[in-house]
KEFIDREN-190989 format. One line per 5 residues: number of its first residue (from 1); for each residue x, y, z of C-alpha. Coordinates in Angstrom, 2 decimals. Example, Ala and Ser with C-alpha at 12.3 -4.5 7.8 and 13.67 -1.06 7.14 Angstrom:
<pts>
1) 12.30,-4.50,7.80 ~ 13.67,-1.06,7.14
</pts>
This chain:
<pts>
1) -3.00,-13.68,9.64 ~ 0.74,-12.82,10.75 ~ 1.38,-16.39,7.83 ~ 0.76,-14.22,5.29 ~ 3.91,-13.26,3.54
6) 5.12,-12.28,0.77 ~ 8.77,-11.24,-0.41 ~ 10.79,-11.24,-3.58 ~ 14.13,-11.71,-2.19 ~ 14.83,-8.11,-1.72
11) 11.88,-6.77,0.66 ~ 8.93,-8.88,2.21 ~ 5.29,-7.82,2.94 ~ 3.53,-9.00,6.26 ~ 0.13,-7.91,7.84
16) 0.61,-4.74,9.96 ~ -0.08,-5.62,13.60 ~ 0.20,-3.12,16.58 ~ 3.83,-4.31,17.55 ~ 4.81,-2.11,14.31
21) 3.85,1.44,15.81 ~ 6.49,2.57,17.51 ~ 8.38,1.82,14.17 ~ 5.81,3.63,12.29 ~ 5.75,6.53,14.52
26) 9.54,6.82,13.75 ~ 9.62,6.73,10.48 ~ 6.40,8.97,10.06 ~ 7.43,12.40,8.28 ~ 5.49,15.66,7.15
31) 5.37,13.95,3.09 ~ 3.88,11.24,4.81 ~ 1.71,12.96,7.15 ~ 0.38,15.53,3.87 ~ 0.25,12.52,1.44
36) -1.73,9.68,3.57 ~ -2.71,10.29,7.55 ~ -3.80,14.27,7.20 ~ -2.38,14.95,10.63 ~ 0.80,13.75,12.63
41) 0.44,10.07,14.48 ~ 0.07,9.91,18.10 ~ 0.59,6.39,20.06 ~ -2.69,6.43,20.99 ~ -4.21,6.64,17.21
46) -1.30,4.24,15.73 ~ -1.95,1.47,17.73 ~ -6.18,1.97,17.29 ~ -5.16,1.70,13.77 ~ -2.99,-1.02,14.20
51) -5.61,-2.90,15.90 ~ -8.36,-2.34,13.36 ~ -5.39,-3.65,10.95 ~ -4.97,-6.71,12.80 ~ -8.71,-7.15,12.89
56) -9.35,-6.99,9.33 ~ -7.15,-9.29,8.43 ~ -8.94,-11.15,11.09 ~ -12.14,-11.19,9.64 ~ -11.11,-11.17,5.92
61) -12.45,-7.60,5.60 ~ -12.16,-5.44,2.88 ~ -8.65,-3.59,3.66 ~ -5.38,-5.29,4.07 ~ -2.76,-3.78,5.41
66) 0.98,-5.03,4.93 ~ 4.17,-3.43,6.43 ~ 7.02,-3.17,3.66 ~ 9.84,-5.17,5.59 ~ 13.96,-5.28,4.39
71) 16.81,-7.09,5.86 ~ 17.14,-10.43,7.77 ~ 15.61,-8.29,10.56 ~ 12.82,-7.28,8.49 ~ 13.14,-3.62,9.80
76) 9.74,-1.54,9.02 ~ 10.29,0.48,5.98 ~ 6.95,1.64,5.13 ~ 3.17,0.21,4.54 ~ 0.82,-0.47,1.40
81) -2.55,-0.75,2.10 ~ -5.19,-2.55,-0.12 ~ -8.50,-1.67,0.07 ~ -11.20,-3.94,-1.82 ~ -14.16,-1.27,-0.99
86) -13.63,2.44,-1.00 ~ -15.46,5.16,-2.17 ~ -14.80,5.75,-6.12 ~ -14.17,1.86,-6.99 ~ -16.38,0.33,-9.16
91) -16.82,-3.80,-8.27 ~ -13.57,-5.55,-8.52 ~ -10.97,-2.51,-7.90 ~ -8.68,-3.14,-5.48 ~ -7.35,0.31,-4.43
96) -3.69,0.21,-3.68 ~ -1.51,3.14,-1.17 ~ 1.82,2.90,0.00 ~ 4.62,4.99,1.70 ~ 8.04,4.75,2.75
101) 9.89,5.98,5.49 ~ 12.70,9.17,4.59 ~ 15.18,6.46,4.96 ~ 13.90,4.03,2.66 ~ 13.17,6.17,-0.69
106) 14.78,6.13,-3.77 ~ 15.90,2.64,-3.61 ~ 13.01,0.77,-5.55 ~ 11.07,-0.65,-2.84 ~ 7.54,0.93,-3.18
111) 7.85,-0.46,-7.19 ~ 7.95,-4.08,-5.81 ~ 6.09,-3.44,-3.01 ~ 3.25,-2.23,-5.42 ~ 4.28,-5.39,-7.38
116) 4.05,-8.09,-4.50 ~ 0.66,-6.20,-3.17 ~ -0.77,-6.71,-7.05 ~ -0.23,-10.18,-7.26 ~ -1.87,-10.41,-3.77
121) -5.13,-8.35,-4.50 ~ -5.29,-11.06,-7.84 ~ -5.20,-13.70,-5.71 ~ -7.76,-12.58,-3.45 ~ -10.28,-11.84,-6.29
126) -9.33,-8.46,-7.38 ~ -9.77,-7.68,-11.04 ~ -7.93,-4.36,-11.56 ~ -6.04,-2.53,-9.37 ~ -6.42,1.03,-8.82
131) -3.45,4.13,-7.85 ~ -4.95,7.73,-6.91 ~ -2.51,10.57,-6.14 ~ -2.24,14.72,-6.36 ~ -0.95,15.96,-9.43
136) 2.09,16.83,-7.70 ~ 3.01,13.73,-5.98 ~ 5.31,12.87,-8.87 ~ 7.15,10.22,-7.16 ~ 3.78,8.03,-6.74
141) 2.90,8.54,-10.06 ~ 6.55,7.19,-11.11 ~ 5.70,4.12,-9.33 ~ 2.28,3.72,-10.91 ~ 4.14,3.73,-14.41
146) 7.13,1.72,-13.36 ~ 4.70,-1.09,-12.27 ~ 2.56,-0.86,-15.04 ~ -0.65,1.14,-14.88 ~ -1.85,2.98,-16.53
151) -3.66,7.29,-16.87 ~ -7.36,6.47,-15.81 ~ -8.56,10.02,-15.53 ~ -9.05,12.14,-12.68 ~ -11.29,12.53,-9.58
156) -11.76,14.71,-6.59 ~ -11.69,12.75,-2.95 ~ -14.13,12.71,-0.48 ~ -12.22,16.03,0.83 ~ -12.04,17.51,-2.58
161) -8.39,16.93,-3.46 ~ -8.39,15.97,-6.87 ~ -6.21,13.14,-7.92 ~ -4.92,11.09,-10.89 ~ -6.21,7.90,-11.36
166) -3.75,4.62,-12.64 ~ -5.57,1.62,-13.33 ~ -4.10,-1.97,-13.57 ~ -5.74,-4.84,-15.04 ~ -4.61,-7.60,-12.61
171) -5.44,-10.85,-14.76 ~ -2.22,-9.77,-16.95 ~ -0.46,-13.18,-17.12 ~ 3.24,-12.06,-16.35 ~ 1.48,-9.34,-13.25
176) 4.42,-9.62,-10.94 ~ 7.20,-12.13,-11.76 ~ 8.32,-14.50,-9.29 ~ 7.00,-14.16,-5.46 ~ 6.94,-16.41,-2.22
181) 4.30,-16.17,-0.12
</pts>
């Protein structure tokens, strides 16, 4: 599990594992609290998550879960999470969620984090890739476009948030340039 990696030279993208919460509970703020978790970590819930992380990659299940890592010290900047099974996703979607830490915004990294994670989730089988956000998480959307997808209409959540839909075919031949893994 902790072998997969990939990077681009810039940032690198590892499994999540429960060493990472005291990192994530750090760098957790209210945008990313509202956006992906619905309520503020605790220890105790990071590191159950962090442990059902670890164990999915594990058991090859259906969400993998990658820590967005910069710097020879590969310092935590944020996590995308893949999900090959999810309510709303036809056969074959991969649905893809990230966040950065406050720190780490505005500096590219969720673009080729999105990047790296598509070129995983082709590798794996994935056929298109799949970005939901709120209409007013224009920052997200920005990163859908940068990195290629495309409007795929709108839906409302299990908790009846509607969000936009970008949709990625992920057998495009030139998906994500060059990556190591």
């Amino acid at each position: 599990m902790r072998d997969v990696i990939l990077a681009d030279g810039v940032i690198a993208l590892s499994p999540l594992c429960p060493d990472d919460a005291e990192a994530h509970l750090a760098g957790e703020d209210e945008e990313l609290v509202r956006r992906l978790s619905g309520g503020p970590g605790t220890r105790e819930g990071v590191e159950a998550y962090l442990r059902h992380c670890e164990d999915q990659w594990a058991r090859a299940g259906s969400l993998r879960a990658f820590g967005i890592r910069v710097g020879v010290d590969e310092t935590l900047a944020g996590t995308i999470d893949l999900r090959f099974e999810a309510e709303g996703l036809a056969p074959g979607q991969v649905n893809v969620a990230y966040g950065l830490y406050p720190t780490w915004r505005g500096r590219g990294l969720a673009t080729r984090a999105v990047l790296l994670a598509c070129r995983y989730a082709a590798g794996a089988g994935g056929k298109e890739a799949v970005i939901q956000v709120e209409p007013d998480n224009a920052a997200s959307a920005a990163v859908a476009r940068r990195t290629g997808f495309t409007p795929g209409g709108q839906r409302f959540g299990a908790d009846g948030t509607l969000l936009d839909r970008y949709v990625r075919d992920l057998g495009d031949p030139g998906i994500n340039g060059p990556a190591t893994t």
